[in-house]
Biopython code that builds the backbone (N, CA, C, O; Angstrom):
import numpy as np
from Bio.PDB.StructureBuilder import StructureBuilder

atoms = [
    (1, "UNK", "N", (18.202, 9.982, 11.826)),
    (1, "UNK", "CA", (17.977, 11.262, 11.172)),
    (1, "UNK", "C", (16.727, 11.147, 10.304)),
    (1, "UNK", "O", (16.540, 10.129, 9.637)),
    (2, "UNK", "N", (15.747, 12.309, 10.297)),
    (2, "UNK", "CA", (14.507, 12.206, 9.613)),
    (2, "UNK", "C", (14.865, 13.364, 8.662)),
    (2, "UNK", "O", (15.405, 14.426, 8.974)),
    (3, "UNK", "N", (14.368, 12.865, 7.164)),
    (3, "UNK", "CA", (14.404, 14.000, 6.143)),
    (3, "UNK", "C", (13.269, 13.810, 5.086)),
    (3, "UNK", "O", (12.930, 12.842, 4.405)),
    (4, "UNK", "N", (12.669, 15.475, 5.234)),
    (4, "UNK", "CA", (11.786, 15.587, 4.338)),
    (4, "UNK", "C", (11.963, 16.363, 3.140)),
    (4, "UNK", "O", (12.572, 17.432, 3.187)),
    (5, "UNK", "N", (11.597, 16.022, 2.332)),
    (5, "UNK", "CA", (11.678, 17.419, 1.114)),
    (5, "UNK", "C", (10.335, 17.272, 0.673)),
    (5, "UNK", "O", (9.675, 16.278, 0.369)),
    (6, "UNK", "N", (10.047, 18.645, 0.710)),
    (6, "UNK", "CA", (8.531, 19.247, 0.355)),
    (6, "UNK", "C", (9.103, 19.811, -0.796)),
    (6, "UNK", "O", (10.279, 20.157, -0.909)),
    (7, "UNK", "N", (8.162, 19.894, -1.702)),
    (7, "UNK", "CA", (8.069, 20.342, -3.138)),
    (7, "UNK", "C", (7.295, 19.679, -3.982)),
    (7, "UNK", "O", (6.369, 18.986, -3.562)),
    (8, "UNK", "N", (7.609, 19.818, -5.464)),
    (8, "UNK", "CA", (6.539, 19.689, -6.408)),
    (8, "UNK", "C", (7.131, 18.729, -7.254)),
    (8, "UNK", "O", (8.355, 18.820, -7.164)),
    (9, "UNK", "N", (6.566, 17.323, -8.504)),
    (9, "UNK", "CA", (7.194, 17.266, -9.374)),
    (9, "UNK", "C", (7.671, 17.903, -10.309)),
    (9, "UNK", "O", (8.752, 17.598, -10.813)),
    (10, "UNK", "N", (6.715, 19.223, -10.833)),
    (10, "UNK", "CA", (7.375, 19.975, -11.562)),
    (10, "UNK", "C", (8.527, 20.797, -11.203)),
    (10, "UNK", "O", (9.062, 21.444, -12.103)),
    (11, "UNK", "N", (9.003, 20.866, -9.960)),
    (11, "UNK", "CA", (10.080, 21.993, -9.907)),
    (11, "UNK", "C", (11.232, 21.307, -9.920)),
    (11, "UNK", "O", (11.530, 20.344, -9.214)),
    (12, "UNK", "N", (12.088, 22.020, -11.033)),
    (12, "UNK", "CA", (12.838, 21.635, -11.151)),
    (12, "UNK", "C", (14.198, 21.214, -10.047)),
    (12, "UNK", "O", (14.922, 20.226, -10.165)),
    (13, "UNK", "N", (14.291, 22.411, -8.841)),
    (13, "UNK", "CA", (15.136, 22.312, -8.054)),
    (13, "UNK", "C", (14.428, 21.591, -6.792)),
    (13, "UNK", "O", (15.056, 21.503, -5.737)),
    (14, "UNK", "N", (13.031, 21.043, -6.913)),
    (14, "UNK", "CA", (12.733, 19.954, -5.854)),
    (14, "UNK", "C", (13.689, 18.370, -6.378)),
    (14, "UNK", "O", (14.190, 17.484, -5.686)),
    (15, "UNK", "N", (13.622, 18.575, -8.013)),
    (15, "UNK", "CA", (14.191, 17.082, -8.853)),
    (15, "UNK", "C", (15.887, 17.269, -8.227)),
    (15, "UNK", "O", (16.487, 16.304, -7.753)),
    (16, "UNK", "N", (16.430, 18.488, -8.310)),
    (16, "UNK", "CA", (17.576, 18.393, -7.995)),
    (16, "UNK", "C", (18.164, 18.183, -6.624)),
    (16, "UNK", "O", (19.308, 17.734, -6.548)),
    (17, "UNK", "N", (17.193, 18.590, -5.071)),
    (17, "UNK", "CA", (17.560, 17.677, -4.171)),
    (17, "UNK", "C", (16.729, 16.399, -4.014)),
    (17, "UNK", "O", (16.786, 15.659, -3.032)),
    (18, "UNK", "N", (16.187, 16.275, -4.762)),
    (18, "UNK", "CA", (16.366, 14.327, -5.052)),
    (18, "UNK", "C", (16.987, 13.469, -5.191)),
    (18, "UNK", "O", (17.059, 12.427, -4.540)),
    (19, "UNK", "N", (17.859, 14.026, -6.635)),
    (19, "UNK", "CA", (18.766, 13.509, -7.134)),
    (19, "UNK", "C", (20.040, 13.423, -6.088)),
    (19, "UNK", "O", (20.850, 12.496, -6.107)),
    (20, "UNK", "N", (20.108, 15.002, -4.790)),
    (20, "UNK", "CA", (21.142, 15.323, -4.282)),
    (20, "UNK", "C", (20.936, 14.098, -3.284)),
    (20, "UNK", "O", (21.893, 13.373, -3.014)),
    (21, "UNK", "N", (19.965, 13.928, -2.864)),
    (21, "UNK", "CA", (19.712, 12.685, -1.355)),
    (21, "UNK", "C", (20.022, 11.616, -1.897)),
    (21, "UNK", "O", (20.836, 10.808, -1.450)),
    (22, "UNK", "N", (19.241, 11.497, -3.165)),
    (22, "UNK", "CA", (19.499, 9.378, -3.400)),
    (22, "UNK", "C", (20.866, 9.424, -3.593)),
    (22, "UNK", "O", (21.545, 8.626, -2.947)),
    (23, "UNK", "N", (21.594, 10.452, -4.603)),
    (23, "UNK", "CA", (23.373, 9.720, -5.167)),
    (23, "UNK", "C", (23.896, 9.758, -3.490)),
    (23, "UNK", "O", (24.829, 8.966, -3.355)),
    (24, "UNK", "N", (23.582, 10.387, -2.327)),
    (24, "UNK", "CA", (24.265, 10.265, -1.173)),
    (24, "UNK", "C", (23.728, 8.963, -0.459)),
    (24, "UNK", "O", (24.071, 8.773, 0.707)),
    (25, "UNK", "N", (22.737, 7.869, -1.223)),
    (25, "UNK", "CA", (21.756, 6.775, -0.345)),
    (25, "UNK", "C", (21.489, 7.250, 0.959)),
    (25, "UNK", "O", (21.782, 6.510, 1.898)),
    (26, "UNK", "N", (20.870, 8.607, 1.231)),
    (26, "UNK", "CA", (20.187, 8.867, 2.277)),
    (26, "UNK", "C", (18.559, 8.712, 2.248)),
    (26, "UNK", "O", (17.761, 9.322, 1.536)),
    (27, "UNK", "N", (18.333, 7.801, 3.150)),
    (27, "UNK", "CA", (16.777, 7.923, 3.358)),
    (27, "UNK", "C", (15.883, 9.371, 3.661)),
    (27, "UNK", "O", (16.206, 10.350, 4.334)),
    (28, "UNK", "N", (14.541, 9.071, 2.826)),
    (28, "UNK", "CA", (14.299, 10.884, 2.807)),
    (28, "UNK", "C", (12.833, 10.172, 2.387)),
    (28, "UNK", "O", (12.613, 9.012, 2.039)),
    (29, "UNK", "N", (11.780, 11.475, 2.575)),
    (29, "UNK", "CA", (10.332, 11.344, 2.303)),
    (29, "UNK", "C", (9.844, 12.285, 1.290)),
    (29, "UNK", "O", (9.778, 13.403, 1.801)),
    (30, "UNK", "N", (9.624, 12.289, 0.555)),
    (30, "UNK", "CA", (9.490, 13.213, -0.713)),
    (30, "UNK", "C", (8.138, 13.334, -0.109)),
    (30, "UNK", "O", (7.604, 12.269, 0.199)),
    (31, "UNK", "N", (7.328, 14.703, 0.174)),
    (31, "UNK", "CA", (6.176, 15.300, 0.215)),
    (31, "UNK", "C", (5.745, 16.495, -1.191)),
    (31, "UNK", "O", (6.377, 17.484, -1.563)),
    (32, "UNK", "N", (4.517, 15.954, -1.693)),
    (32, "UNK", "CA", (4.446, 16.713, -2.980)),
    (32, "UNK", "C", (3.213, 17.227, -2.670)),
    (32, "UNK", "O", (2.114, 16.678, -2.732)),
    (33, "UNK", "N", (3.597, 18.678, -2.225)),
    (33, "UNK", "CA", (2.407, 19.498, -1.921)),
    (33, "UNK", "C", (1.544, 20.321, -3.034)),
    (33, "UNK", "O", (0.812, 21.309, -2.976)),
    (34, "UNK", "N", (1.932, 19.536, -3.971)),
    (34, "UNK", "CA", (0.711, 20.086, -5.199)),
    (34, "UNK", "C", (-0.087, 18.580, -5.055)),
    (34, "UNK", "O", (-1.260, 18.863, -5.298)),
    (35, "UNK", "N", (-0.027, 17.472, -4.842)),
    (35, "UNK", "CA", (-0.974, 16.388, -5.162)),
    (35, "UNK", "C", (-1.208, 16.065, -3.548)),
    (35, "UNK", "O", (-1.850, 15.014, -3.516)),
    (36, "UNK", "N", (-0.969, 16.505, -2.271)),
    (36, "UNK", "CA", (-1.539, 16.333, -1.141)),
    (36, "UNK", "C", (-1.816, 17.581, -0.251)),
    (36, "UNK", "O", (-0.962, 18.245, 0.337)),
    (37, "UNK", "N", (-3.277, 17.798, -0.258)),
    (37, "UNK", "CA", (-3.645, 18.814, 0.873)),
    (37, "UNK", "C", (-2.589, 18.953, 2.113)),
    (37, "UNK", "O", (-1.865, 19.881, 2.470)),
    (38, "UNK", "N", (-2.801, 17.689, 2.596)),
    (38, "UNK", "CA", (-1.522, 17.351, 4.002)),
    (38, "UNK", "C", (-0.291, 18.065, 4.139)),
    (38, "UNK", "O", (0.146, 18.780, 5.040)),
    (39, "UNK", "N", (0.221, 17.658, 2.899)),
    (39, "UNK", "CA", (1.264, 17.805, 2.852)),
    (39, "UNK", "C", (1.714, 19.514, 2.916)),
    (39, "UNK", "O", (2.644, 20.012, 3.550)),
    (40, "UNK", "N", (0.737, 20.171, 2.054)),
    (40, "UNK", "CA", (0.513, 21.411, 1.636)),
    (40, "UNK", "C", (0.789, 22.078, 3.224)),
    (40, "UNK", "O", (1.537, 22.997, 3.558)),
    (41, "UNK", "N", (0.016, 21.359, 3.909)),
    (41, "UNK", "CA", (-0.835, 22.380, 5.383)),
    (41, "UNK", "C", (0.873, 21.667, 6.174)),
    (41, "UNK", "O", (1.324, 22.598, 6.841)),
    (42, "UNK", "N", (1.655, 20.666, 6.259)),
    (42, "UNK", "CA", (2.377, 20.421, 7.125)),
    (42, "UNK", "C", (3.534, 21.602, 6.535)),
    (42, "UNK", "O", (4.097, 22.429, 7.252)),
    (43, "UNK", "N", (3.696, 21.470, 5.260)),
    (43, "UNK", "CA", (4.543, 22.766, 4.802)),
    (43, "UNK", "C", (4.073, 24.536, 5.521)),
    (43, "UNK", "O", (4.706, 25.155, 6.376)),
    (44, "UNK", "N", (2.959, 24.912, 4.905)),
    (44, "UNK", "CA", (2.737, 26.091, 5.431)),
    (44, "UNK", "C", (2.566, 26.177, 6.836)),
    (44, "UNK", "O", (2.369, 27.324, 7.236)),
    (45, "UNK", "N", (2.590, 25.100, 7.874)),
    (45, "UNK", "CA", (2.807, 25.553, 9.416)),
    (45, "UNK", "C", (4.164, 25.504, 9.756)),
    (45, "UNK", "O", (4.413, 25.633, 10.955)),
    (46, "UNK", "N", (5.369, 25.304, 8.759)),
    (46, "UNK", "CA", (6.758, 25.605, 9.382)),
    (46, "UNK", "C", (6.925, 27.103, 9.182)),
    (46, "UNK", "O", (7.902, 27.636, 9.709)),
    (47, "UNK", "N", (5.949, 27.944, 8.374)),
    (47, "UNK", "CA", (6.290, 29.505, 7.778)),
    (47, "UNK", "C", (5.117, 30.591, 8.585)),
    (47, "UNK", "O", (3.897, 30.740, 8.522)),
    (48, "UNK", "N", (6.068, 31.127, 9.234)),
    (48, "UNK", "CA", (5.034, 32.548, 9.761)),
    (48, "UNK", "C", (3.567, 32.859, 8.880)),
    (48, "UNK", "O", (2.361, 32.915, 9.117)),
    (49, "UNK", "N", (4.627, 33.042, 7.552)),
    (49, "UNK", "CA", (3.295, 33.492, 6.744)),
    (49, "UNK", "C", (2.620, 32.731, 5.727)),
    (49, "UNK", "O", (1.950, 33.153, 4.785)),
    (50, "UNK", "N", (2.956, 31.281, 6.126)),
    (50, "UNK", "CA", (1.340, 30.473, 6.029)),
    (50, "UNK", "C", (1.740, 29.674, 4.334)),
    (50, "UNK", "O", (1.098, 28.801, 3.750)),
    (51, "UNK", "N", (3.083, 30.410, 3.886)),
    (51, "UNK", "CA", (3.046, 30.361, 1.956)),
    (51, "UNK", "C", (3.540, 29.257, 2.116)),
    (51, "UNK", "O", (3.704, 28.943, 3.295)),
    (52, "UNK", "N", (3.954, 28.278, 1.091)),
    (52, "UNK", "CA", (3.750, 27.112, -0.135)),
    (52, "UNK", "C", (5.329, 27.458, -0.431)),
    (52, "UNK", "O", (5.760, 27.597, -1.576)),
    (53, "UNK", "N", (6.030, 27.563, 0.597)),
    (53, "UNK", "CA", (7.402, 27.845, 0.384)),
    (53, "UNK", "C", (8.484, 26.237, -0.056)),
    (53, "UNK", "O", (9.248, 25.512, 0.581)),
    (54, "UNK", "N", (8.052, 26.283, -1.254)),
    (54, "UNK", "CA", (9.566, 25.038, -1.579)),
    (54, "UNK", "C", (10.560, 25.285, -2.453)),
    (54, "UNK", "O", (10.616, 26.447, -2.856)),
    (55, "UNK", "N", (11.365, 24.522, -2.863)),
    (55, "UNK", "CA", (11.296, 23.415, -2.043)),
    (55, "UNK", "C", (12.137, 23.897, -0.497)),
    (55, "UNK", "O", (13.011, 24.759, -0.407)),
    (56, "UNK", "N", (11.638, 23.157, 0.487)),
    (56, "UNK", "CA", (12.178, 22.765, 2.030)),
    (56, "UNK", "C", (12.333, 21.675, 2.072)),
    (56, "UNK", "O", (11.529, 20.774, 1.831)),
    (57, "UNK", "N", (13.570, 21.618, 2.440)),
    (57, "UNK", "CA", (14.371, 20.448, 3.626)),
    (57, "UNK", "C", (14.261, 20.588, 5.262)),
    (57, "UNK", "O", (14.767, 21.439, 5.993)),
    (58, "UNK", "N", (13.511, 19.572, 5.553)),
    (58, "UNK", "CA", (13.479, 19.273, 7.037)),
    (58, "UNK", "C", (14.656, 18.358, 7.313)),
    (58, "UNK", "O", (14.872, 17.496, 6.461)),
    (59, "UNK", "N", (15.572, 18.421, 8.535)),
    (59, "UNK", "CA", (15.990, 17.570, 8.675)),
    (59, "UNK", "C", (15.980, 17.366, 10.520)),
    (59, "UNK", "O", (16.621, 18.068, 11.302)),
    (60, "UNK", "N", (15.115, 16.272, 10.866)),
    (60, "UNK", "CA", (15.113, 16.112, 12.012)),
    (60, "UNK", "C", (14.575, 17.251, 12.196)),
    (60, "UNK", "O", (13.669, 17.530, 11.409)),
    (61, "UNK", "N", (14.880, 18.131, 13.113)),
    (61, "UNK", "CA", (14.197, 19.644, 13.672)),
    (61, "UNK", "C", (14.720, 20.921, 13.144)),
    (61, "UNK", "O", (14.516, 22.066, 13.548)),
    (62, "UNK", "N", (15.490, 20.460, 12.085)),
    (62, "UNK", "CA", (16.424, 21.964, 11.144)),
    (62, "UNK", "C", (15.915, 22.088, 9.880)),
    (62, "UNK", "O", (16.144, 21.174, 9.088)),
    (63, "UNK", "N", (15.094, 23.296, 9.434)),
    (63, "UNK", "CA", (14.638, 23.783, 8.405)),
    (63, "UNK", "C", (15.410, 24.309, 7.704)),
    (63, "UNK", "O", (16.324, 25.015, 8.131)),
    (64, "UNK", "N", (15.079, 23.941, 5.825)),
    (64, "UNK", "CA", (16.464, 24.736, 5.182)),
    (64, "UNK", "C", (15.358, 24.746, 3.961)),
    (64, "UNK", "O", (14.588, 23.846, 3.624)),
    (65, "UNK", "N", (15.534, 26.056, 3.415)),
    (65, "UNK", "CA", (14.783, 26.608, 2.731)),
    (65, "UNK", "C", (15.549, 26.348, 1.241)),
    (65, "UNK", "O", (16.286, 27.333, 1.284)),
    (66, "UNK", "N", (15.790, 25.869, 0.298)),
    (66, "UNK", "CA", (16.481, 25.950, -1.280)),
    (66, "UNK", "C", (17.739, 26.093, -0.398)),
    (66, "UNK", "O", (18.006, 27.278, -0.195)),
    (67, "UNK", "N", (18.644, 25.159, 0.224)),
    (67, "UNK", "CA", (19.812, 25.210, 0.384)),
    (67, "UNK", "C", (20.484, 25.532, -0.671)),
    (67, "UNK", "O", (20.083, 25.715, -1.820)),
    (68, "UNK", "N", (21.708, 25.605, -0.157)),
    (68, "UNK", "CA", (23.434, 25.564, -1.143)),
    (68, "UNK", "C", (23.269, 24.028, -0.630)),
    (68, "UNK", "O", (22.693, 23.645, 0.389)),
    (69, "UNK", "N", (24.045, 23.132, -1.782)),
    (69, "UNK", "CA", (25.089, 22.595, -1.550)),
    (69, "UNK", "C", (25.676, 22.251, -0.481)),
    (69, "UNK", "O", (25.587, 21.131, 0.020)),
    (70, "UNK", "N", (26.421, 23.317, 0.026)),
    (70, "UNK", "CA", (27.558, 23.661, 0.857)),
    (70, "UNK", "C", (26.335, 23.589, 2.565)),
    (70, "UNK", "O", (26.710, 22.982, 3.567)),
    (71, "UNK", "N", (25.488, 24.043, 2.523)),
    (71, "UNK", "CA", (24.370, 24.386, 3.323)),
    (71, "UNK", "C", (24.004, 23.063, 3.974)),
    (71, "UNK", "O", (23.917, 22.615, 5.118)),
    (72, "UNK", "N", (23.798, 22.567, 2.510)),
    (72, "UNK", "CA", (22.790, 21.010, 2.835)),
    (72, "UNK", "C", (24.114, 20.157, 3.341)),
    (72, "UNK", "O", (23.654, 19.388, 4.185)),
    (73, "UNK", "N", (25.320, 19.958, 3.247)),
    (73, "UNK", "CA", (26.280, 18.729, 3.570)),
    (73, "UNK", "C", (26.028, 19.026, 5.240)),
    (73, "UNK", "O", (25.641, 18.265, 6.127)),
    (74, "UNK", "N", (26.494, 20.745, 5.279)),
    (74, "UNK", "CA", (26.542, 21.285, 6.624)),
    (74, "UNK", "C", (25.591, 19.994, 7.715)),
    (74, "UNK", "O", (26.129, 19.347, 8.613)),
    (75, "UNK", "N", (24.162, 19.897, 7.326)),
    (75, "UNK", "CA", (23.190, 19.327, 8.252)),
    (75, "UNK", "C", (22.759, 18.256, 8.339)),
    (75, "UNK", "O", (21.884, 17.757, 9.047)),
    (76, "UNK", "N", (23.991, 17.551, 6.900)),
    (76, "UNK", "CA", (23.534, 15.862, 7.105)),
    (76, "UNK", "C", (24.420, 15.066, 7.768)),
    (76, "UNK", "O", (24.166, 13.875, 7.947)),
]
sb = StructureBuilder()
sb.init_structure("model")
sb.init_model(0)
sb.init_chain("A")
sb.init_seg("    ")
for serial, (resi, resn, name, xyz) in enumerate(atoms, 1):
    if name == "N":
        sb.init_residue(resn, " ", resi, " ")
    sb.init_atom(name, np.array(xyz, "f"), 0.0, 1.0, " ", f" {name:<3s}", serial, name[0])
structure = sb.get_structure()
């Protein structure tokens, strides 16, 4: 299973699925699209309209936009 979370250090609910992946010891790639162009442009080609939408969870080939909770167990 591959998992990304795109977001920012400052946001607060990027810190909170952080916190949600490590207490589960799931391996995950934190992408911080305020300090990498890359990262920025791999985010805005999952969205029609191009925006800086985080935080997102990739997982493997399933996009989840600011899950629930309940959302995120669903896909791990």
């Amino acid at each position: 299973m591959s998992i990304k979370l795109f977001g920012t250090e400052k946001c607060h609910k990027t810190q909170y699925y952080k916190t949600f992946l490590k207490t589960r010891n799931l391996h995950y790639v934190f992408l911080d699209v305020e300090k990498n162009e890359l990262f920025a442009e791999e985010l805005r080609s999952l969205y029609e309209n191009r925006k800086l939408n985080f935080p997102t969870i990739t997982i493997d080939h399933k996009k989840l936009r600011n899950p629930t909770d309940k959302q995120l167990n669903k896909w791990l």
